[in-house]
C-alpha positions as CSV (number, residue, x, y, z in Angstrom):
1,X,107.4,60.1,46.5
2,X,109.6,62.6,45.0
3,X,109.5,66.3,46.1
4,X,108.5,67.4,42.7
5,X,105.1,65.0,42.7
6,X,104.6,66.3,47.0
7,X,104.5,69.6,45.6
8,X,101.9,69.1,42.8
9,X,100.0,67.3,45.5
10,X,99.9,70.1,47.9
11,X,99.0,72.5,45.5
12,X,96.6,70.3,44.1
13,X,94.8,69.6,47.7
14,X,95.3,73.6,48.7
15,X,93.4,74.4,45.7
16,X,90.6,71.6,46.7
17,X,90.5,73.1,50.7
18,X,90.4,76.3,49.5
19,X,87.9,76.3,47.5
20,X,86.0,73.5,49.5
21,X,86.6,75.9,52.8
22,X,85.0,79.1,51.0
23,X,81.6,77.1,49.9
24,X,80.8,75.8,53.2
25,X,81.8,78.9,54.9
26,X,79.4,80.8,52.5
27,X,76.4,78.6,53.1
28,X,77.0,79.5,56.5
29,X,76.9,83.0,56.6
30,X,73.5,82.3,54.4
31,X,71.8,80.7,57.3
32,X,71.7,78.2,60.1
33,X,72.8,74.6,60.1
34,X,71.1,71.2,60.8
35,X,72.5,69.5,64.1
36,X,73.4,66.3,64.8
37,X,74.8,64.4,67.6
38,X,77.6,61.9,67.4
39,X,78.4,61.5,71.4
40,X,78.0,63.7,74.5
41,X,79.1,67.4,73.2
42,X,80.0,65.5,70.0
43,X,77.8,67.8,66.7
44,X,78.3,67.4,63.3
45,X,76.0,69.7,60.7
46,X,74.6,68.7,57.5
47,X,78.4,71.1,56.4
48,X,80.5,68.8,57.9
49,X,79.1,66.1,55.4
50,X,78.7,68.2,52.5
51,X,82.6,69.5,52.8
52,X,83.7,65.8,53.8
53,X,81.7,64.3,50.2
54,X,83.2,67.3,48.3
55,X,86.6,66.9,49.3
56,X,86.8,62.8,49.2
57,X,85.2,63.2,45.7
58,X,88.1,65.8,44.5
59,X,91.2,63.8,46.9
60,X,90.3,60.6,45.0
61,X,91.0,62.4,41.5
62,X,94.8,63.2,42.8
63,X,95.8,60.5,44.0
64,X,93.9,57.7,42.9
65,X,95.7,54.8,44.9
66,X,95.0,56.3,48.4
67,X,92.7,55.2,50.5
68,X,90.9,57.4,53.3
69,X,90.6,58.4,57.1
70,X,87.3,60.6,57.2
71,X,86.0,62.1,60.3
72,X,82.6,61.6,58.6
73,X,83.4,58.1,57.6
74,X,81.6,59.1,54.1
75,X,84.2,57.1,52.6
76,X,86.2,54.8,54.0
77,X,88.7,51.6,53.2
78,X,92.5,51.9,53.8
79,X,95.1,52.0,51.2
80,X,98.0,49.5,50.6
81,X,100.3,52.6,50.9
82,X,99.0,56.1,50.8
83,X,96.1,57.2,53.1
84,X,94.0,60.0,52.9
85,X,93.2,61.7,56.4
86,X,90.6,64.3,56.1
87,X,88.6,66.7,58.6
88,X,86.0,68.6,57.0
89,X,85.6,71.0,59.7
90,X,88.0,71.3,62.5
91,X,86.1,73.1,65.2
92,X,82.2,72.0,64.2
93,X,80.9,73.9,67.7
94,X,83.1,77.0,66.8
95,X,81.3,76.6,63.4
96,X,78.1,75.8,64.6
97,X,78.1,79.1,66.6
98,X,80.1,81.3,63.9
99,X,82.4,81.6,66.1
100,X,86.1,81.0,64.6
101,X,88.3,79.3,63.9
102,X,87.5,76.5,61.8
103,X,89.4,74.4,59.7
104,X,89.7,72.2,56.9
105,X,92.4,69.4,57.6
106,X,94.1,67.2,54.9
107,X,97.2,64.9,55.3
108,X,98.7,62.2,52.5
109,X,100.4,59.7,54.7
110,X,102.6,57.0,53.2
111,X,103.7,54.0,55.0
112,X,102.5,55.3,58.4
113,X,104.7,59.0,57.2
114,X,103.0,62.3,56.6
115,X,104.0,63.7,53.5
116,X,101.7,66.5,52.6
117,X,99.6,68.4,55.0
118,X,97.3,71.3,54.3
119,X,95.3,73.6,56.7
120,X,92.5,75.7,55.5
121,X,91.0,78.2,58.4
122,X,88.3,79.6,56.6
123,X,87.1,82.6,58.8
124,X,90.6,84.4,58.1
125,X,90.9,82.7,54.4
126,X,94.5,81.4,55.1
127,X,96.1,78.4,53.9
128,X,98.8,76.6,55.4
129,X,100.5,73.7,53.9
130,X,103.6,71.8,54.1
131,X,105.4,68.9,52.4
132,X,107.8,66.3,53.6
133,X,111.2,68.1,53.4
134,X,110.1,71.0,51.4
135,X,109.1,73.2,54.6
136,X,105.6,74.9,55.3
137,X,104.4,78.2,54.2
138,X,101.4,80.5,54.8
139,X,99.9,81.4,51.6
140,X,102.8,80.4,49.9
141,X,104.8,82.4,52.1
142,X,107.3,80.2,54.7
143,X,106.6,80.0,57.9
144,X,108.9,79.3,60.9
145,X,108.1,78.0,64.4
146,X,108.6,81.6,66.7
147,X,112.2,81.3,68.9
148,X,110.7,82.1,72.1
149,X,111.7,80.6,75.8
150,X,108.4,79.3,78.1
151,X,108.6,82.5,80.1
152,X,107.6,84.2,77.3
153,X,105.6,81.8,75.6
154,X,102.2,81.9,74.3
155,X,100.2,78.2,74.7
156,X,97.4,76.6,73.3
157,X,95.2,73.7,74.6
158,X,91.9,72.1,74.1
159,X,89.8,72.2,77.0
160,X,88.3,68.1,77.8
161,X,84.1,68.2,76.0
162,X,84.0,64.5,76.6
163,X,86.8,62.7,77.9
164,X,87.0,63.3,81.5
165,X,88.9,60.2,82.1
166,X,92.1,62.1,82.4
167,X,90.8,65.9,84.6
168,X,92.8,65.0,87.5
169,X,95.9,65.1,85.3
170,X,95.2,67.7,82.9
171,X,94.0,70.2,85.8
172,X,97.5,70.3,87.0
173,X,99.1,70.6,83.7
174,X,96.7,73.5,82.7
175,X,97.4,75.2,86.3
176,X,101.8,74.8,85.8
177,X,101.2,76.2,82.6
178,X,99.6,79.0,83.2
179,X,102.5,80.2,85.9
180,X,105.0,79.2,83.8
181,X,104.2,81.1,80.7
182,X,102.8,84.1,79.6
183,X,99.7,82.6,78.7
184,X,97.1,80.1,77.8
185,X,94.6,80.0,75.2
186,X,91.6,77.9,74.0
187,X,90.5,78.5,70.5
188,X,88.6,74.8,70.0
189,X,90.2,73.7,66.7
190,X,93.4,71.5,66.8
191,X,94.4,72.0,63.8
192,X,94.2,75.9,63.7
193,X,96.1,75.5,67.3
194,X,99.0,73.4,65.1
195,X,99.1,75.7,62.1
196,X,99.8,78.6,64.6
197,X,102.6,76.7,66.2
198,X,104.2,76.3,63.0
199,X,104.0,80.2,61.8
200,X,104.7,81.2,65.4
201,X,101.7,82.6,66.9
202,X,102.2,80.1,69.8
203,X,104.9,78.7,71.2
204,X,103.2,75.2,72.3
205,X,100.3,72.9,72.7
206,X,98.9,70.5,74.4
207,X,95.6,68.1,74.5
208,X,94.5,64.9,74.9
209,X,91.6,62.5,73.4
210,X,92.7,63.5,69.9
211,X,92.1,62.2,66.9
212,X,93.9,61.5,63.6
213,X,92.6,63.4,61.3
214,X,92.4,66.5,64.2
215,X,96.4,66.3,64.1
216,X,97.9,64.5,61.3
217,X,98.3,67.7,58.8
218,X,99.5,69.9,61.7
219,X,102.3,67.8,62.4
220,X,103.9,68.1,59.6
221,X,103.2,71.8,59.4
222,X,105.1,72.1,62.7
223,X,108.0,69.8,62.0
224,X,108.9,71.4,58.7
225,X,108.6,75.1,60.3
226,X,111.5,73.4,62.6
227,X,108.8,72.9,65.7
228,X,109.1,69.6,68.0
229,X,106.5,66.8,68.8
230,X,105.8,64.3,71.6
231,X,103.4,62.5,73.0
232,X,103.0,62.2,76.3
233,X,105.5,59.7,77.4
234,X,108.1,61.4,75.4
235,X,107.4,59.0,72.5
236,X,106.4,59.7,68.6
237,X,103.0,58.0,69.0
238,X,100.8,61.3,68.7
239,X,99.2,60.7,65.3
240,X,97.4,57.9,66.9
241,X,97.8,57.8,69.8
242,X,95.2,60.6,71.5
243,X,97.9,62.7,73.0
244,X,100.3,65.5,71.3
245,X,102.6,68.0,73.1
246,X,103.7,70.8,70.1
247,X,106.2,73.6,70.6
248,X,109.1,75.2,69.3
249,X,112.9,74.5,69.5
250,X,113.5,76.8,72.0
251,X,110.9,75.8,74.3
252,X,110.7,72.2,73.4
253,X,112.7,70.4,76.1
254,X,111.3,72.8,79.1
255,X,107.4,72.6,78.3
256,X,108.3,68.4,78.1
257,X,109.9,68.7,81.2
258,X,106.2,71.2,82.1
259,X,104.0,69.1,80.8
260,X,104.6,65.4,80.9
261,X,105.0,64.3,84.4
262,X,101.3,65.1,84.9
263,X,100.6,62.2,82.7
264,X,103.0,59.5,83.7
């Protein structure tokens, strides 16, 4: 698509998340949520749903031809070309508690490429988005990665709930981190982590046992505000592929050189 239809289309989908983001958050506030479970330390709410069917039914009206990638799997059915890949709450134990952040997540990929990507963390009311080649902003603002070294750098992670396939690994990663930096942090929503890349509140991330829709929006927010992605073999299979290591330029090639050999 051109970069004039990318930007109606983020607007478009910022409007939707924003709006979307400040209901849910709202019947929150009003009272408790319903619980379910999905897997071991795996919750959805009755929210999560509610968000997901709002958001699928308003997606569809903007780009009619895309198909979808829903945590919720309210909808589901892939496109020829254009997907959808939606999370209707990005941090559903942080929500569950009131505990922030939380996020709406919302990606357009085309032909296996992210071209719009849009971040709603409801608890601060801030908005990120970003379209292929036309940068990333926060509230319409630009955003750029920070230009920080590792010695200096901040870092985010998410901490294993389920997946404890890989603790013998990730221990040692968490433990060189934190000597090698100034810090680590675990706020429990990937894509709040990713947005914060890309304006420069961290310098890097890290996780593992991802999931699409967790990632696909922040990626693009992090390459357009000039940040650097890998997964853990060095490769460009992190939208799939469970594993993402996200920093800026000036810490890219020493957090690599940090992080990966823990996970050869």
């Amino acid at each position: 698509m051109e970069q004039k239809e990318l930007r109606r289309i983020c607007r478009e989908v910022s409007d939707i998340a924003r709006r979307v983001g400040r209901h849910i958050w709202r019947l929150r506030q009003a009272g408790g949520v319903t619980i379910e479970s999905k897997g071991r330390h795996d919750f959805v709410t009755q929210l999560d749903k509610m968000s997901e069917r709002m958001l699928v039914a308003e997606l569809e009206q903007v780009v009619p031809a895309a198909g979808f990638i829903a945590e919720e799997n309210t909808r589901t059915g892939r496109g020829a070309h254009l997907d959808w890949i939606v999370d209707p709450i990005d941090g559903t134990t942080n929500f569950i508690h009131a505990q922030p952040p939380f996020a709406i997540s919302v990606a357009l990929m085309e032909d296996g490429v992210v071209t719009v990507g849009v971040i709603y963390e409801m608890s601060r009311d801030e908005l990120f988005a970003a379209t292929l080649g036309g940068g990333a902003s926060l509230d319409g603002e630009p955003i750029r990665v920070s230009e920080t070294r590792l010695d200096s750098a901040l870092v985010a992670t998410g901490f294993p709930y389920s997946d404890f396939s890989r603790m013998e690994q990730y221990m040692p990663a968490l433990r060189d981190t934190m000597r090698e930096t100034a810090g680590v942090r675990r706020l429990g929503s990937a894509a709040t982590d990713m947005a914060y890349v890309a304006c420069g509140r961290y310098e890097a991330f890290f996780e593992y046992d991802l999931k699409p829709y967790d990632v696909a929006a922040g990626c693009l927010l992090v390459t357009e505000a000039g940040g650097v992605l890998t997964d853990f073999k060095g490769g460009n299979d992190y939208i799939f592929g469970r594993e993402m290591v996200a920093s800026n330029a000036a810490c890219a090639d020493d957090f690599r050189k940090l992080i990966l050999p823990h996970f050869a």
